[in-house]
C-alpha positions in Angstrom: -13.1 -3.2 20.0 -11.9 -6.6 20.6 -8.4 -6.0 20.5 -5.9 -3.3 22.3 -5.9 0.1 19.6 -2.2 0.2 19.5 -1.8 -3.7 18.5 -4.7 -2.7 15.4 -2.5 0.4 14.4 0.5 -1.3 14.5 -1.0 -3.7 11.8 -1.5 -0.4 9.3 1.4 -1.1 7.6 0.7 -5.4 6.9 -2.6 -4.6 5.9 -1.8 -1.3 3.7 -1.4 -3.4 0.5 -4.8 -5.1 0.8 -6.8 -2.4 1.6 -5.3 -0.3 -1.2 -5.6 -3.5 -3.8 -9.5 -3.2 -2.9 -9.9 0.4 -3.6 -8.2 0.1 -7.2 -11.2 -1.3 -8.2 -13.4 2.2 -7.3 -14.4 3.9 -4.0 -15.7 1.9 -1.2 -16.9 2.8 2.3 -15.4 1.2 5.7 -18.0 -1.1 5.8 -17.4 -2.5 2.0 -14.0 -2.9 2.4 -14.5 -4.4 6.3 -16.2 -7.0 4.3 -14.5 -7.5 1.5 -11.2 -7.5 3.6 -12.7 -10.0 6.1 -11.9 -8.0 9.0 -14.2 -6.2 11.8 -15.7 -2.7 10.7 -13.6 -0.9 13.7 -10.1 -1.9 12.4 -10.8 -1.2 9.2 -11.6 2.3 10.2 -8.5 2.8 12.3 -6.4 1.5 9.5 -8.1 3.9 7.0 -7.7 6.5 9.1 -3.9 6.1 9.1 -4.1 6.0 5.1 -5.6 9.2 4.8 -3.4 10.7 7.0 -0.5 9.7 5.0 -1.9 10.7 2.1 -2.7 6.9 0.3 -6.3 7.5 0.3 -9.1 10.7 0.3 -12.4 11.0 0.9 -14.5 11.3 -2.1 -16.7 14.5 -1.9 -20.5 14.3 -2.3 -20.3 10.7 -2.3 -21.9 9.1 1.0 -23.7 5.9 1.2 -25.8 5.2 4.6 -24.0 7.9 6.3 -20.3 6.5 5.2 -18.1 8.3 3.0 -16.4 6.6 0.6 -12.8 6.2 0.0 -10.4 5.8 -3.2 -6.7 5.5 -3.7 -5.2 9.0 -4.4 -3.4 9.3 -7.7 0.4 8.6 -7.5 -0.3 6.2 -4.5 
């Protein structure tokens, strides 16, 4: 990681709306949305990470592409 964790994780709540704009369009794994986003794989992670903790995104079951899960917007979000 380029850049010091707690710097990344305080930037959850900046980059929230984006990530979540890019997952109303259907399920997408880190990498997809680390590209789409236009920011490195390892961020994304952390950041998506902090989502599903807090409930804004889950883990769709079954669903894995190269070893990634893939990740949607929970309903109500």
């Amino acid at each position: 990681m380029s850049r010091d964790v707690r710097e990344v994780i305080r930037e959850e709540p900046l980059r929230r709306s984006r990530l979540l704009e890019l997952l109303a369009a259907g399920p997408l794994t880190v990498p997809e949305l680390a590209a789409a986003a236009g920011h490195p794989q390892d961020e994304v992670m952390i950041w998506m990470m902090g989502l599903r903790k807090y409930g804004y995104v889950a883990e769709q079951p079954g669903v894995e592409d190269d070893g990634y899960c893939r990740y949607a917007v929970v309903d109500g979000r």
